[in-house]
Structure formats: C-alpha cells, structure tokens
Phi, psi and omega in degrees: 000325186297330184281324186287333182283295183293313167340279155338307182302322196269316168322285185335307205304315175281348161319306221238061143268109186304150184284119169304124162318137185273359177265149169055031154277151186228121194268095190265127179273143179254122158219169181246148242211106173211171153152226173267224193268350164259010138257013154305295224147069197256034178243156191252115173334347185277355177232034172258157190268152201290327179273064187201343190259022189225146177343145163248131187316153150104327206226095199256151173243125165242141182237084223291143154289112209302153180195149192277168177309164167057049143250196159291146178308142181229244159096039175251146180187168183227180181265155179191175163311123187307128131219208245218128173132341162278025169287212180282133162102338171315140202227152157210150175231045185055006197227323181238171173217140178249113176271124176262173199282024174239140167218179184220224187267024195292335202305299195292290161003270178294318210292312193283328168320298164326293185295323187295331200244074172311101179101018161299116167274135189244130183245107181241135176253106200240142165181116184250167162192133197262154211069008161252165192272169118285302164311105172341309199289352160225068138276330174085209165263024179255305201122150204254166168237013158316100221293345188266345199062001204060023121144020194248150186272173177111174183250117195259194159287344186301306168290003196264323159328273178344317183270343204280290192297313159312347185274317175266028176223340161285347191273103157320310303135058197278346190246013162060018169285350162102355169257136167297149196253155174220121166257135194240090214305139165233334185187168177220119185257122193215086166251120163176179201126354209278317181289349104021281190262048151242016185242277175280154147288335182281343163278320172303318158314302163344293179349316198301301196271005164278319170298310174326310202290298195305310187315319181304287221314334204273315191281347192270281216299339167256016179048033165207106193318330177238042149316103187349137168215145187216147221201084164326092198305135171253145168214164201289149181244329186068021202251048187196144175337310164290357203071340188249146152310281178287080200313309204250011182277357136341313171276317189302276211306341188273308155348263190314336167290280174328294189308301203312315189310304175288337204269086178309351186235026145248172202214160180223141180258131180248336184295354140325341197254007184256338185284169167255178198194124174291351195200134189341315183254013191220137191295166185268181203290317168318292181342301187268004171289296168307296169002283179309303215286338160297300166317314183308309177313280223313292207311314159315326139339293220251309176310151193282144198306318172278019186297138186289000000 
C-alpha cells in the first residue's frame, strides 16, 4: 500500500501546479537533469575555453538545492541563466543561488541542443546528489531515490525531487521578461548507478527493476509516459587495488543496456568509457565537457519529431 500511497503522492503533487496562461506565452522545451556526483559535476571552471566560460542566452536553470535524506523536504531554487558554476558545492536557498568553482554536463547540454534546434529556447531542471544509489540499502550517507524508502517512512531524494520540480513549474515567468512562460517537458537526462554497483550483487542485480520503476514515476512527475529518456553508461577509473572501483559495475551496465534496449524512447551514451578522471570517481573537465554534447546527439535522436 505504501508504494501506491507515494505514486498517488507524486501524481497529486503535479496536479496541483497551477495552470499557466495560454496569452503570451514563451514556449521553453524542458528537460530534467538527475542521478549522482557525475551528473553534479566535478569539472572546474577555470578549465573551460573561453566560448564555454560565459552565460549561455537562450537557456534558463531552476537547480534544486541538493540536500541528504531524513531532513525536511527541501527541492529550493530559483530560475536564472545557465551559466558555469552548477557543478559539485553548488547551493540554493531559494531565494539566491550559490555557485561554485564546478560545472557539469548541463553547459554542453545545452549549447549542442541549441545548435541542432535554432532559436529553441531551452529550460532545465537539474537535481543530484552525489553518492546516492536507488536502492536504499546502497546509500551510505549519501542517500537513495527509492521511492518506497526501502520500506521506512520519512524523506529521501526522491522526494526532494519531487519538490524541486513542483517548485520550478510553479514559477509563471521563468525568465523574468514580464510574459508567461509555457514549459514543455522534453526529456530525462540520467547519469547514476555507480553507488548501485558497489556493494552486492543482489543489490546490483536489483538495478533492473529499480531503475524502471524510477525511470516511470520521473516521467509520471511530468505527465508524459514516454518521455526521452538518455541514460549515461557509469563506467570504471580502475583506480583501486583490485582495478574496479565499482566491484559490480559489469552488471548496472549490462542492466542499463537492457532497459535502453527494451525502452523505444531511450538511449544510452557510452563514451564514458573514454574519458580520463580527476579522481577515482569522477571524469576531468574534458569528460564532462564531451558528455552534455553526447547527451545532447543522443536526446535529439529519440524526440518526438513534433516536440516544440
């Protein structure tokens, strides 16, 4: 009963966003931004090329504030310009936004959409948190997005989700031009798995019907059942005594391969397996730099040809 009570819960919560005007509207394609600490971000601005190190026009961010499991619902941000600075340490307390010295793949993201679709204004809804799993049971101390909590009450990321998005779809006017805005959910962007495949195999195995499961309620929280979805292969630095980081990441990857494979409306980005890395677990600012624009091909792929 308890899994059917939060389903309902996440439906309602998008219910009862108020309905935007239909006069004067400025038509934004929408996508959401989620997983762990590779899609925060680890690349440091100080190692972006200069047409890369500046706002980008054209493109607004609401960036939920990341926050651990067992607190109060949080999911506060405000909308503002992309720019460099939504990496790992990024903070918001809804009112301000605190930018750090990280950026991740939104930059890239966006800009290679902007060139495939010209004069598409683009919106993103980004919220991470680095070092959670979905399956509770390999949170650690970061925290999980199981939507059941692993059968405990109380507040995870999933709901923090939740709120991120009810918060930034509550805003009429994202781009503070004095006209209502009209967001047009386009895609779901998802790199994570990694804390998935460090603990067991039967939690790694697990993946399958976790990732599923999530991948619906994220596309059920925007109301459009096949909404694109692209799925970041996590792969290994090898940068540990045994060579794997990740003991179990072999399975999450053939596991990810698998959904895309059954799912007509994802896609899996592989070029992860290309990168270099500042630290065991996280790629260098080239990576993520490439990254957005993998995503970005990928997602254009897979949209529907009418999408606005």
């Amino acid at each position: 009963m308890k899994a059917r009570g939060r389903i309902i819960g996440a439906t309602l919560s998008v219910a009862l966003i108020p309905v935007q005007p239909s006069s004067a509207q400025m038509t934004y394609k929408l996508y959401f931004l989620g997983g762990q600490s590779n899609m925060d971000g680890f690349g440091y601005n100080s190692e972006l090329p200069d047409d890369l190190s500046g706002p980008v026009p054209g493109v607004m961010i609401f960036h939920g504030n990341p926050a651990p499991d067992a607190v109060e619902v949080d999911g506060r941000g405000i909308w503002s310009v992309l720019k460099p600075g939504h990496g790992v340490g990024f903070s918001s307390d809804g009112e301000t936004d605190l930018y750090s010295n990280r950026f991740g793949l939104e930059l890239t993201f966006a800009r290679q959409l902007q060139e495939l679709n010209p004069n598409t204004r683009i919106a993103i809804i980004k919220y991470s948190r680095g070092g959670t799993s979905i399956d509770s049971e390999a949170a650690g101390d970061f925290g999980s997005w199981d939507p059941d909590y692993g059968g405990r009450t109380g507040v995870n990321q999933y709901d923090h989700f939740l709120a991120t998005i009810r918060n930034a779809m509550s805003v009429d006017d994202i781009d503070g031009d004095g006209l209502a805005d009209k967001l047009v959910p386009s895609g779901i962007v998802w790199m994570q798995g990694e804390s998935d495949a460090a603990y067991t195999e039967e939690l790694a195995y697990g993946y399958r019907d976790n990732l599923e499961r999530l991948i619906n309620l994220l596309r059920a929280a925007f109301r459009v059942d096949d909404l694109p979805v692209v799925i970041g292969r996590i792969s290994d630095s090898g940068q540990d005594d045994d060579g794997m980081i990740w003991d179990h990441g072999d399975i999450v990857r053939k596991i990810q391969a698998d959904f895309v494979e059954r799912d007509a409306a994802a896609a899996l980005v592989t070029s992860t397996d290309e990168y270099s890395y500042s630290d065991p677990w996280h790629y260098d600012s080239e990576g993520y730099i490439d990254l957005g624009r993998r995503f970005a091909d990928a997602m254009a792929k897979i949209e529907k040809p009418n999408t606005p």
